[in-house]
N, C-alpha and C positions, 0 to 999 in steps of 0.2 A: 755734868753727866756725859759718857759717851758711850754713844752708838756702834753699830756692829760694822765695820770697815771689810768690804767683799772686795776685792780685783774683778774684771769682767769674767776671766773664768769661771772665777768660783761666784760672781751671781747667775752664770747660766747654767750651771751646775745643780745649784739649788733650786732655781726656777723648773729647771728639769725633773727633779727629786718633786716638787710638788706640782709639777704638770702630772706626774704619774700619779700620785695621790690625788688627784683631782678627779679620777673615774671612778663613780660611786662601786664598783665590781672589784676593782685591786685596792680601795679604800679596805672593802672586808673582807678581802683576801687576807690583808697585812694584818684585818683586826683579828681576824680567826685564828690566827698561828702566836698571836701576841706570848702566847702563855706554856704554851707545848706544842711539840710538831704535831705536822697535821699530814693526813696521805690529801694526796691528789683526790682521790676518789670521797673522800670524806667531806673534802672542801667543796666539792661539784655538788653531792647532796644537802649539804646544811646551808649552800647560797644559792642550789635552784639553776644552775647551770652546767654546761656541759663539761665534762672532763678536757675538751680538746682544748676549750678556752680558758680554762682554769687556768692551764699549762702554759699556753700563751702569757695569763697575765703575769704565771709565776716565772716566766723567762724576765721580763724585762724587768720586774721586782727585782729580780736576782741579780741583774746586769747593772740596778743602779745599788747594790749592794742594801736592799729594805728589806731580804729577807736571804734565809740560808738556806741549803740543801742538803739533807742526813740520809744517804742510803742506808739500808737497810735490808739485807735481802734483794726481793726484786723491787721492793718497794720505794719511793721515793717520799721523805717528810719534810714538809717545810718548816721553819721556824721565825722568829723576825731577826734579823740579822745580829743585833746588839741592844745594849740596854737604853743606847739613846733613843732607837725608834721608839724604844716600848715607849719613852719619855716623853716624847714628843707627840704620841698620840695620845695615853694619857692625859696629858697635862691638855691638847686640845678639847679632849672630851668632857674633862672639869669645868673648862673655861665655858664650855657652849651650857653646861649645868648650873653654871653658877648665877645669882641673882644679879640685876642688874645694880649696880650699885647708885 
């Protein structure tokens, strides 16, 4: 059986990638947008926080590539960046559902 072989880069890379997912507010940021964009202002009212910090959390989402950006007008929509986030949050949230075996 073999395991998943990182260089230091790329485990700090990914440590970083789930250092960001590790704050409960851009966990559902990223979960919010999983399925369709989402505006700015829509994400502030359906997790209860403010617009300015939304935007903050959706910068550095965007900078580690976990989610996308779709203008629109003047409007700004997020999305999750590709099919593996979706996958990998997914499949985390089965797993935390699943029976203990």
């Amino acid at each position: 059986m073999t395991g998943i072989t990182l260089n230091p880069d790329q485990a700090t890379e990914l440590a970083e990638v789930f250092h960001l997912l590790g704050d409960c507010k851009r966990l559902r940021l990223v979960c919010a947008c999983i399925d369709e964009p989402v505006s700015v202002h829509d994400l502030a009212e359906q997790l209860g926080i403010s617009s300015s910090l939304v935007s903050h959390h959706l910068r550095l989402l965007k900078a580690a590539r976990l989610v996308r950006a779709e203008k629109r007008g003047r409007q700004v929509f997020y999305l999750a960046a590709d099919e593996h986030v979706r996958c990998v949050l997914r499949d985390m949230t089965d797993h935390l559902h699943e029976e203990d075996a």
